[in-house]
C-alpha positions in Angstrom: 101.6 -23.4 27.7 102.3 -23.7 31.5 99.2 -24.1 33.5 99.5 -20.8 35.0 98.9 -19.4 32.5 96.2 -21.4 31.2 94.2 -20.3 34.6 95.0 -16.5 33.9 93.7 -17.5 30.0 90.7 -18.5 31.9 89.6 -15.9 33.8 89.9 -13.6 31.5 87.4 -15.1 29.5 84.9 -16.0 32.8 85.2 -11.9 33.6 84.5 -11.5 29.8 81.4 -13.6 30.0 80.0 -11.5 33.0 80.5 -8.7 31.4 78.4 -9.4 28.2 76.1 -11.2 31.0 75.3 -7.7 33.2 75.0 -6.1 29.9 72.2 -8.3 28.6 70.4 -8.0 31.9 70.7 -4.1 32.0 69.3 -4.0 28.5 66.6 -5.8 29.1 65.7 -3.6 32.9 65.7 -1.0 30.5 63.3 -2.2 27.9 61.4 -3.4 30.7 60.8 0.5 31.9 60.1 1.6 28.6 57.2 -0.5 28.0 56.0 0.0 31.9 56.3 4.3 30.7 54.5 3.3 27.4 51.6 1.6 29.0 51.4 4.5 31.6 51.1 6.5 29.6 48.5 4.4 26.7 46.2 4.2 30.5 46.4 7.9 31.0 45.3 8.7 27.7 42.6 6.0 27.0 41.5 7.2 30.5 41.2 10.7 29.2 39.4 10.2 25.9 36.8 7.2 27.4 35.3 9.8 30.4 31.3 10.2 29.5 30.3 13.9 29.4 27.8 15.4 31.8 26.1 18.6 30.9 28.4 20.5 29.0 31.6 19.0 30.1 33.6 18.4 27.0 35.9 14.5 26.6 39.1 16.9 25.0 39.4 18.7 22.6 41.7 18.1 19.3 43.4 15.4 21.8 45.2 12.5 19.7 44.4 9.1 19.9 41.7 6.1 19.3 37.9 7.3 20.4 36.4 4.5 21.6 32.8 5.6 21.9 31.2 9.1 21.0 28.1 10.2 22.8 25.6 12.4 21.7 21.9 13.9 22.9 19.5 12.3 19.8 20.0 8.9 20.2 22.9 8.8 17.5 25.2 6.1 19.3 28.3 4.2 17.2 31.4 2.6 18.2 34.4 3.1 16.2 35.0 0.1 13.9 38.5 -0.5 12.4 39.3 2.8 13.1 36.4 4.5 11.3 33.7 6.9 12.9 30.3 6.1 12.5 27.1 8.3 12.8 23.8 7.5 12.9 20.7 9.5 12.5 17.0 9.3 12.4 16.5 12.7 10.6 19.9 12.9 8.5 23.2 13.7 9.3 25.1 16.3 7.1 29.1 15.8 8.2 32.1 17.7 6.6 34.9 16.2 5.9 38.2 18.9 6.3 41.6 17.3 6.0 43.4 16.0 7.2 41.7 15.5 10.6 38.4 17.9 11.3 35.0 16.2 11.1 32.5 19.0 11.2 28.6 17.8 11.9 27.0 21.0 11.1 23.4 19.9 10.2 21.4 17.3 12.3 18.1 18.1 10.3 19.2 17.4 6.9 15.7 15.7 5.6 13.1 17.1 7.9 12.1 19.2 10.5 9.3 17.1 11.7 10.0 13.8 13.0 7.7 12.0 14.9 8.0 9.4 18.1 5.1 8.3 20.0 7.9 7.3 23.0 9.7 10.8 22.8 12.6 9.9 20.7 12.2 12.7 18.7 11.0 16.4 18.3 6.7 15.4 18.1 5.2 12.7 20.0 2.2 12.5 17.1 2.0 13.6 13.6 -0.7 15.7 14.2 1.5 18.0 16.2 4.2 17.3 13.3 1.3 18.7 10.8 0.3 21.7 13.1 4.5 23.1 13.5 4.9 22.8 9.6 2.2 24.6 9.0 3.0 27.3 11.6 6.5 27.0 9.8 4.9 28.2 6.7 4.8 24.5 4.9 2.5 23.5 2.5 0.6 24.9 -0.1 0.6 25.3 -3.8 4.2 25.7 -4.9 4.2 22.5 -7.1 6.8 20.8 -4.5 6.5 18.7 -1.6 7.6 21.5 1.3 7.6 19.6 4.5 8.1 15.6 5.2 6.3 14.2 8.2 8.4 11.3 9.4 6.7 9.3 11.8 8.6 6.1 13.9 6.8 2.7 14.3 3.9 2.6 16.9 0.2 3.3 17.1 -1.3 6.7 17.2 -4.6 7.6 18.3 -7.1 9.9 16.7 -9.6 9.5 19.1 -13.1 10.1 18.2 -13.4 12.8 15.5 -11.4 13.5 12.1 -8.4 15.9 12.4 -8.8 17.9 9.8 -5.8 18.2 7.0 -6.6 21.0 4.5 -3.0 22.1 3.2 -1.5 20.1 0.4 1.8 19.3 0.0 2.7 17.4 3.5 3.8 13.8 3.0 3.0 12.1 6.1 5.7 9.0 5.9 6.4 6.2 8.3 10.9 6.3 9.1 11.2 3.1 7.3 9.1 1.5 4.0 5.9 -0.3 5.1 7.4 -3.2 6.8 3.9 -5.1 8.0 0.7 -4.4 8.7 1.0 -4.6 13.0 4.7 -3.3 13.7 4.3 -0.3 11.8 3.0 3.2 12.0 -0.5 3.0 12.7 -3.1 5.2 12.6 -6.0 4.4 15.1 -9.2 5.9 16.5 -10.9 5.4 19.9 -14.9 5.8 18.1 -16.5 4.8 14.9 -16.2 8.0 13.5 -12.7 8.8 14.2 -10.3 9.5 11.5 -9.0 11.5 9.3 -10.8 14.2 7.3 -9.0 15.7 3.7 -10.3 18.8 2.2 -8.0 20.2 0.0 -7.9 23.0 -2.9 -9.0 21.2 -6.2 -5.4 21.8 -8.2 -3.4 19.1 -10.5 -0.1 20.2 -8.1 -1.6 19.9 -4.9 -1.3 16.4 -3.2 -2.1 15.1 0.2 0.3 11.6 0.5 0.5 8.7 2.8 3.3 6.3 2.5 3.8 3.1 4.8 0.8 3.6 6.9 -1.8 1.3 8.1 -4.9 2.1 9.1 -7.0 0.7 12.2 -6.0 -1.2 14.8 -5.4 -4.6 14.4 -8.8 -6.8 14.5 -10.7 -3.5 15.8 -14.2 -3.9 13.6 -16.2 -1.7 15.6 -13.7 1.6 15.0 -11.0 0.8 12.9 -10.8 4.1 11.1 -12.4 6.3 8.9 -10.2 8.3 5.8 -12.9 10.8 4.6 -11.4 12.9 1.2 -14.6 15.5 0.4 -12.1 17.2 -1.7 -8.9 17.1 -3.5 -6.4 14.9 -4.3 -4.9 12.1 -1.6 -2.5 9.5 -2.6 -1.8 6.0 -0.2 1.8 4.5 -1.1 3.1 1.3 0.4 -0.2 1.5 2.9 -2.5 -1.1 4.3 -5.2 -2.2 6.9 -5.0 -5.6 8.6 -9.0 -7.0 9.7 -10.3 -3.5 10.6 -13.3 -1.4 9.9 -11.2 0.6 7.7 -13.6 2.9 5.5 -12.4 5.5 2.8 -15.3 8.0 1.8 -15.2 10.3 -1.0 -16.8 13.2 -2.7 -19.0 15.5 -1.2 -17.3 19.0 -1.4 -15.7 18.7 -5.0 -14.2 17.0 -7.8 -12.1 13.6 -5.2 -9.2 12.1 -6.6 -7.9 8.8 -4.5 -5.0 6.7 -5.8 -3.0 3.8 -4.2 -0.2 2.4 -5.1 1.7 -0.5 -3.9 -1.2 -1.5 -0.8 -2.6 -4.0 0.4 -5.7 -4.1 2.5 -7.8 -6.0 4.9 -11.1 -4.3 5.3 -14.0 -6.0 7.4 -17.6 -6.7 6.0 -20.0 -5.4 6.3 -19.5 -1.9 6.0 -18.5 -1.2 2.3 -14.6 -0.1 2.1 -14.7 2.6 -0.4 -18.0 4.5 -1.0 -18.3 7.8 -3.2 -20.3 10.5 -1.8 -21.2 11.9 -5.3 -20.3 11.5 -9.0 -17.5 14.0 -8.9 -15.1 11.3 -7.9 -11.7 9.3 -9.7 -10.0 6.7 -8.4 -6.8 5.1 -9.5 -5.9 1.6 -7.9 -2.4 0.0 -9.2 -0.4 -2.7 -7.7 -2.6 -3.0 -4.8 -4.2 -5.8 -2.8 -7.8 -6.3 -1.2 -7.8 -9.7 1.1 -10.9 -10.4 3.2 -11.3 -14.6 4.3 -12.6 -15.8 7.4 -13.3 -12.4 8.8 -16.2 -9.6 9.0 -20.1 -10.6 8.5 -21.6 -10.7 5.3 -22.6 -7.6 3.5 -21.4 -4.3 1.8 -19.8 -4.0 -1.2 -15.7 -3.2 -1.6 -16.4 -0.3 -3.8 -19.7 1.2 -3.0 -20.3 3.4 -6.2 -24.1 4.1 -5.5 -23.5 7.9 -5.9 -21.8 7.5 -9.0 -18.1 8.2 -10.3 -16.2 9.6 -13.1 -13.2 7.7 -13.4 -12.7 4.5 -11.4 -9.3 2.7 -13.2 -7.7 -0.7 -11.2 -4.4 -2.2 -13.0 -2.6 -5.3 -11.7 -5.5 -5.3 -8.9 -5.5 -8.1 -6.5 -8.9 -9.4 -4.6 -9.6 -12.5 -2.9 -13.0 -12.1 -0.6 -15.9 -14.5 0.6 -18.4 -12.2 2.9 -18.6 -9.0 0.4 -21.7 -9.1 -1.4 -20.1 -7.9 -4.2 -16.7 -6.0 -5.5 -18.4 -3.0 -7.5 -22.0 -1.7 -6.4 -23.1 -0.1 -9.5 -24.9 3.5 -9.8 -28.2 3.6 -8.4 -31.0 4.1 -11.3 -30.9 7.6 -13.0 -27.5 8.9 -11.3 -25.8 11.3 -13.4 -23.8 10.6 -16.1 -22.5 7.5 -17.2 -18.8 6.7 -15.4 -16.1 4.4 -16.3 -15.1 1.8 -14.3 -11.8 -0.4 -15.9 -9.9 -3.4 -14.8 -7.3 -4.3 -16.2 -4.6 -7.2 -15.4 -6.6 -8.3 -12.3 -7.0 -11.5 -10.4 -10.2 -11.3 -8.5 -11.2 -14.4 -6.5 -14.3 -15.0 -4.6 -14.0 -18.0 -2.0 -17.4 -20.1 -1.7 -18.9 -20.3 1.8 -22.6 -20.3 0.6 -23.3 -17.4 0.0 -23.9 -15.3 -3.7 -20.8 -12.7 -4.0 -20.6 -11.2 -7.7 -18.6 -9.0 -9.8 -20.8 -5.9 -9.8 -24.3 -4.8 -9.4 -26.2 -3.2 -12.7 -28.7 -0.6 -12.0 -27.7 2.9 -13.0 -25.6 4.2 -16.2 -22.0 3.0 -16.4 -19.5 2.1 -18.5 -17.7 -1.5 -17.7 -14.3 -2.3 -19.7 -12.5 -5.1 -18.4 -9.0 -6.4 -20.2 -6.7 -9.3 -19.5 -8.2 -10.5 -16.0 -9.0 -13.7 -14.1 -12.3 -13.8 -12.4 -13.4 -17.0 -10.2 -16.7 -15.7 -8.5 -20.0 -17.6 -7.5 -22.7 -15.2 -8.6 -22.8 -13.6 -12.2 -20.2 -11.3 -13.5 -22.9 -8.9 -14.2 -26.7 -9.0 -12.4 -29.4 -7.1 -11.5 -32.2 -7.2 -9.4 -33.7 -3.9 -8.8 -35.6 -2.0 -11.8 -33.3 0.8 -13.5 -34.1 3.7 -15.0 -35.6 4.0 -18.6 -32.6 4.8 -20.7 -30.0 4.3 -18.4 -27.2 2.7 -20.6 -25.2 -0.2 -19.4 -21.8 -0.6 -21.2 -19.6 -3.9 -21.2 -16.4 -4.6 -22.7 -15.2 -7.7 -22.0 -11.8 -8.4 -23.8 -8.9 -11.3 -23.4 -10.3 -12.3 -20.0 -11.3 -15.4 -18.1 -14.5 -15.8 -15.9 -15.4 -18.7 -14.2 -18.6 -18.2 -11.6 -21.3 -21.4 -10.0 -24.2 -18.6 -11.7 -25.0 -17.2 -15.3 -22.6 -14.7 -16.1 -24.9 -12.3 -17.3 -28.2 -12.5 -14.7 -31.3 -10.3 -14.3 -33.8 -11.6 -11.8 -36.6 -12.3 -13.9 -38.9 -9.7 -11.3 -36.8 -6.7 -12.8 -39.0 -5.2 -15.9 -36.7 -2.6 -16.5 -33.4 -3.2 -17.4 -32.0 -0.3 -19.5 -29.9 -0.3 -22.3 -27.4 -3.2 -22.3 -25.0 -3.5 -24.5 -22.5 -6.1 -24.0 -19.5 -6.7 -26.3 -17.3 -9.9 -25.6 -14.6 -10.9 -27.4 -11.3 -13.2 -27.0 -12.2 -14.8 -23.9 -13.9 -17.8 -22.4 -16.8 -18.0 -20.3 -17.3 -20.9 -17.9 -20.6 -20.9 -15.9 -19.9 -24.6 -13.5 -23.6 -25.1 -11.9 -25.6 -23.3 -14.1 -27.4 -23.7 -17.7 -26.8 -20.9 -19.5 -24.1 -17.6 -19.7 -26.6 -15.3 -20.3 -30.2 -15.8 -18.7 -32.2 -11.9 -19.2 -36.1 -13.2 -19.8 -37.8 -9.5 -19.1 -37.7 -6.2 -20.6 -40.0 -3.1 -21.3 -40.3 0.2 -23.1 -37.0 1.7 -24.5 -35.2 -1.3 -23.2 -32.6 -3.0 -25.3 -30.2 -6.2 -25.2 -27.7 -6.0 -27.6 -25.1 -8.8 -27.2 -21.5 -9.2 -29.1 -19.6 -12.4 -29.2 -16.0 -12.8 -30.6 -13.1 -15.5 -30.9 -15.0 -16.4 -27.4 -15.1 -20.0 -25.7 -18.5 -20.7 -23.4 -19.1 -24.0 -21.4 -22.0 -24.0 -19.4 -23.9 -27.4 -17.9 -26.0 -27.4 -20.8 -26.8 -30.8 -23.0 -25.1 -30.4 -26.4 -27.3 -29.0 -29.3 -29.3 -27.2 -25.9 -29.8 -23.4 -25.5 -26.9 -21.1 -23.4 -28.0 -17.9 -23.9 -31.7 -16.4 -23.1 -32.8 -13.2 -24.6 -36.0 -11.1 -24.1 -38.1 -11.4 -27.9 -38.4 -8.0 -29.9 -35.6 -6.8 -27.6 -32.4 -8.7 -27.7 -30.2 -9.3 -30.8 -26.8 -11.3 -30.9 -24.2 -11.0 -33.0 -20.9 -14.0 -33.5 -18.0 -14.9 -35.1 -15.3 -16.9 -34.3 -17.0 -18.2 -31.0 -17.7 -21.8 -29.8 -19.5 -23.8 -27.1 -17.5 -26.3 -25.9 -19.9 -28.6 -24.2 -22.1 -28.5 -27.5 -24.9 -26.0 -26.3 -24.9 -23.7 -29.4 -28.8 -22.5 -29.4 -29.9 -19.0 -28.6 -33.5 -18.2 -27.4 -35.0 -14.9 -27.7 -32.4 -13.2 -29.6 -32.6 -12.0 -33.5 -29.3 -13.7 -34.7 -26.7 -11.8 -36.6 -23.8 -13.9 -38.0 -20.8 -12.3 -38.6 -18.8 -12.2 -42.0 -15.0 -11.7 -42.4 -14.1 -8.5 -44.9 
């Protein structure tokens, strides 16, 4: 080929070339100002749907697109996150779903009506307001349901320096979350010693007063703390506690009392007793709960004062560890009424020795004792007495499949009572360790009707006794003891005062 027209060859291709080359560069201008329109229009949008509302100004409606953020009026604040809308609610949130793209939130009150905030965050700022709309709302009452939920946010509320009164059933008073601790909870607190609470409800198997996650008294407060005073009715303390307050729970007075707790734990301070019964016409029902008291209070009172009797007093899976009480149970005074029950059952009760004489429970009055399956450590008696009782009065003990360990005699009347009642004590499958003293049972006085009447069973005993010696002192003509099965394990296997009765197998 000549070499002109290799040079025309040539430029045909350079023109070529620049063709393809202007080409490239317009399709990429183009692009270019598709993308800038695209991201115009992405600002535009995002613009519209992130403005906050004021007032009733509306962000769009049924506008497409990603919502950031949704705002509301009660606090219910969520992001979107990966693409999914989020609400949050105190009270309950009832949303329906309509496809394919309508949420409806037609229900911002799906639990309760009454929600409590002592910092405004929701409809009451105390429960006692809470209480006074429901009932105003009709709430309450005998209908065999729970009607109205009182749901009350963490902080302390004041009751100031009387009891508010509470006498319609049916109300659960109930912290927003499970009881989470005993000082960043809901707490109920009182500006005077006699400030509280007072229940007086309609004596009826389906009408309830309940607390759940509460604690009572403020925080180290023992000259207030708080005072829970049930004269009639049933009231019923889930999941609630008191931490090193003057926390005090009377009962009785008005009417049959029925108090149960469930799931508690407690921190009373000595030494004002923590539960006392007003009268005889009283139950109480204790499971799964706690009573702690070390290091704090002054010594005295009793954890259950039941000086004016009870019917029914029934602890399972009970929990005590104290040092200042006197004692756990203060027994009926001499000739109450009737002859009540108090049962243990599955408990670990521990009393801590700082020198002074805490026992198990104080024997005076009529009452029946039945204890089953529990672990005592105390340093006075399981039983004792030193005041006179009443001619007749009957004093019950079952003590079965337990282990007691105390410094004193287990059984002990001070030898200045001369009148101890009728005693009957019926042991059996346990052991009996007294770690300071000589004998486990030491009664040396007794007069008129009075009896000792004393069971042993498959029962250990070790007491600091020299072997062959004497463990158990009766009063003569009144005391009888019956065995079988039962052994001293340090040796001491003499009886004095007692007519022995050995037991055959049949």
């Amino acid at each position: 080929m000549s070499t002109n027209g290799l040079a025309r060859l040539n430029n045909k291709f350079n023109k070529k070339l620049s063709d393809v080359q202007i080409s490239l560069w317009a399709m990429l201008i183009f692009s270019f100002l598709i993308l800038l329109a695209l991201a115009l229009i992405g600002i535009i949008l995002s613009s519209v749907l992130w403005t906050e509302t004021s007032g009733n100004a509306t962000i769009c409606n049924n506008c497409p697109g990603i919502v950031n953020f949704v705002f509301t009026d009660n606090g219910t604040l969520s992001p979107i996150q990966n693409q999914s809308l989020k609400f949050n609610g105190k009270s309950g949130i009832k949303v329906t779903l309509e496809l394919p793209d309508i949420i409806t939130i037609d229900n911002l009150r799906d639990l309760t009506n009454y929600t409590v905030d002592c910092n405004g965050g929701s409809e009451f700022l105390t429960p006692q307001e809470a209480y006074h709309k429901a009932l105003l709302d009709g709430k309450g009452g005998n209908n065999g349901e729970f009607e109205a939920i009182i749901i009350i946010s963490p902080c302390r509320y004041d009751f100031g320096t009387t009891q508010f009164e509470i006498n319609t059933s049916n109300i659960i008073w109930s912290s927003l979350s499970t009881f989470t601790g005993l000082t960043n909870g809901v707490i109920f607190t009182s500006s005077g010693p006699s400030g509280g609470i007072h229940v007086s409800l309609p004596v009826d198997s389906n009408q309830f007063m309940i607390f759940q996650g509460i604690s009572f008294g403020d925080v180290g407060d023992s000259t207030n703390g708080f005072v829970l005073n049930v004269t009639k009715g049933q009231c019923v303390m889930s999941e609630c506690g008191c931490a090193d307050t003057n926390f005090r729970i009377f009962l009785g007075g008005e009417g049959i009392t029925f108090l149960s707790s469930y799931d508690s734990s407690f921190r009373p301070l000595p030494p004002n007793d923590f539960i006392t019964t007003i009268d005889s016409n009283t139950l109480i029902i204790f499971h799964d709960t706690q009573i702690i008291q070390v290091g704090t209070g002054s010594p005295g009172g009793s954890i259950f004062n039941y000086n004016n009797g009870i019917t029914q007093s029934r602890m399972f899976n009970l929990f005590i560890l104290f040092d200042a009480y006197t004692n756990v149970y203060n027994g009926p005074i001499a000739g109450a009424i009737g002859e009540g029950t108090i049962q243990v059952e599955r408990a670990t009760i521990i009393a801590n020795d700082i020198g002074l004489f805490p026992y198990f429970i104080k024997q005076n009055g009529p009452f029946n004792l039945e204890i089953f399956g529990s672990t005592m450590t105390l340093q006075g008696p399981l039983v004792y007495q030193n005041t006179d009782s009443t001619s007749g009065d009957v004093h019950n003990v079952i003590l079965a499949n337990s282990y007691i360990t105390s410094k004193n005699t287990t059984f002990f009347i001070e030898p200045t009572v001369s009148v101890i009642g009728q005693n009957n004590y019926e042991i059996s499958n346990s052991r009996l360790t007294v770690t300071v003293d000589l004998y486990f049972i030491n009664i040396v006085s007794a007069s008129g009707t009075d009896t000792l009447i004393v069971i042993l069973v498959g029962t250990t005993t070790k007491t600091t006794q020299a072997p062959l010696g004497v463990s158990a002192v009766g009063v003569p003509a009144f005391s009888t003891f019956t065995t079988g099965g039962s052994f001293s394990l340090n040796g001491a296997n003499a009886i004095s005062g007692f007519v022995y009765i050995p037991l055959t197998s049949f």
